[in-house]
C-alpha positions in Angstrom: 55.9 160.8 127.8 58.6 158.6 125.9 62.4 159.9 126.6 62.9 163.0 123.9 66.3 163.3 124.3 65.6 166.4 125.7 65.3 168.2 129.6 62.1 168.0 131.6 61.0 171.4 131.3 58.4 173.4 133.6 55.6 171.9 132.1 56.2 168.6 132.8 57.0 169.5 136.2 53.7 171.5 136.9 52.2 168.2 135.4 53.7 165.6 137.9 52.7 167.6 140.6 49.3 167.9 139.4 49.3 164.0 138.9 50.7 163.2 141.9 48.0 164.8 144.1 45.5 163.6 141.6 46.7 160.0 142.8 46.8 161.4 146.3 43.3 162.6 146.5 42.2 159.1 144.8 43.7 156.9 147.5 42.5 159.6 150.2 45.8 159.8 151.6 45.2 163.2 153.1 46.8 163.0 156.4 50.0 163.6 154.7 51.3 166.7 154.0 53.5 166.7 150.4 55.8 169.4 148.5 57.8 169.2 145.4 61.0 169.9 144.3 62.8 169.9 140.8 65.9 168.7 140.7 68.8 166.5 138.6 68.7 163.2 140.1 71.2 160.7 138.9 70.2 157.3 138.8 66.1 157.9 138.6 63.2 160.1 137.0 61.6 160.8 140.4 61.8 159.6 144.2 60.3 160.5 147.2 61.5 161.7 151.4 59.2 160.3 153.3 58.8 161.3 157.3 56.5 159.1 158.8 56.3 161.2 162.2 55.6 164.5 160.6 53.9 163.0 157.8 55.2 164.7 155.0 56.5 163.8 151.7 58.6 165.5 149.3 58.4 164.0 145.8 61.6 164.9 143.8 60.9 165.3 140.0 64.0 164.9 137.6 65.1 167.9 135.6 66.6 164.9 133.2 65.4 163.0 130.6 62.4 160.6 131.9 62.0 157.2 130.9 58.1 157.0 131.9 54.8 158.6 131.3 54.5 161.5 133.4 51.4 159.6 134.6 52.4 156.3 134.9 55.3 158.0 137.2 53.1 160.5 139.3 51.0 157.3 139.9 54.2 154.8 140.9 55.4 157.4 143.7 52.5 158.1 145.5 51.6 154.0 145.4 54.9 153.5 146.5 55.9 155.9 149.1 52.5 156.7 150.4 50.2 153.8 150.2 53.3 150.9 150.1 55.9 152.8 151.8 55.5 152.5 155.5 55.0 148.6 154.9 58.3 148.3 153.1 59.9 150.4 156.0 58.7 147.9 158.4 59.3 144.4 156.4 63.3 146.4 156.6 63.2 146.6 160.3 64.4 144.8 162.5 62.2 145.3 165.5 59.4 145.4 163.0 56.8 142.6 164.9 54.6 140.6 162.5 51.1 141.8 164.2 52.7 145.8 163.1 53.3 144.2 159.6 49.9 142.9 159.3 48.5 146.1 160.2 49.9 147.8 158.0 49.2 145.1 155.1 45.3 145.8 156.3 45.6 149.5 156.2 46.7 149.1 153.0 44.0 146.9 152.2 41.1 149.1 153.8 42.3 151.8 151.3 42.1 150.0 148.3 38.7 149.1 149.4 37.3 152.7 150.1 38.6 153.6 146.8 36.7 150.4 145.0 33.3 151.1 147.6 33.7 154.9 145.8 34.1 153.7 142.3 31.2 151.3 142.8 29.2 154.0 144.1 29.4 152.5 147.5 29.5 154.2 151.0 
């Protein structure tokens, strides 16, 4: 979706979402728990509140005009938030040890490899 000059409308709302757990499902990030709001943002065309104890996300969809493909944007927050997030968190911290970065940096990893095994036809 190229910017229109125009709103995001419910449509394109009902979309996201539907994209976003497309993405979710793909990556088998199930163990989170996600809702969606719509709202004006000011600076972006969607972000995410993550809450790594709970594990639940809220992905915030902008009632604005939206610079990307509804796609391309359902599939940049959940990569970000819910596959890179934590990781990011923890490179931020200061406490953060290297062993819990690396551990992260495999989880990561191990997911991207379930999703190629599944694609390949792999168990």
């Amino acid at each position: 979706m190229a910017p229109t000059g125009k709103r995001t409308t419910a449509k394109d709302f009902k979309k996201f979402q539907e994209y976003c757990i497309y993405w979710i499902n793909y990556y088998g990030l199930l163990d989170w728990s996600y809702f969606f709001k719509w709202e004006d943002l000011e600076t972006r065309d969607a972000e995410t509140i993550l809450d790594y104890v709970s594990r639940q996300v809220i992905f915030i969809f902008d009632k604005g005009i939206i610079d990307f493909d509804l796609k391309d944007l359902a599939f940049h927050e959940v990569t970000e938030a819910l596959l890179l997030g934590k990781l990011r968190f923890m490179a931020l911290e200061r406490d953060a040890t290297e062993f819990a970065i690396k551990e992260e940096a495999h989880r990561v990893v191990m997911i991207l490899c379930n999703v190629k095994n599944r694609k390949a036809g792999k168990k």
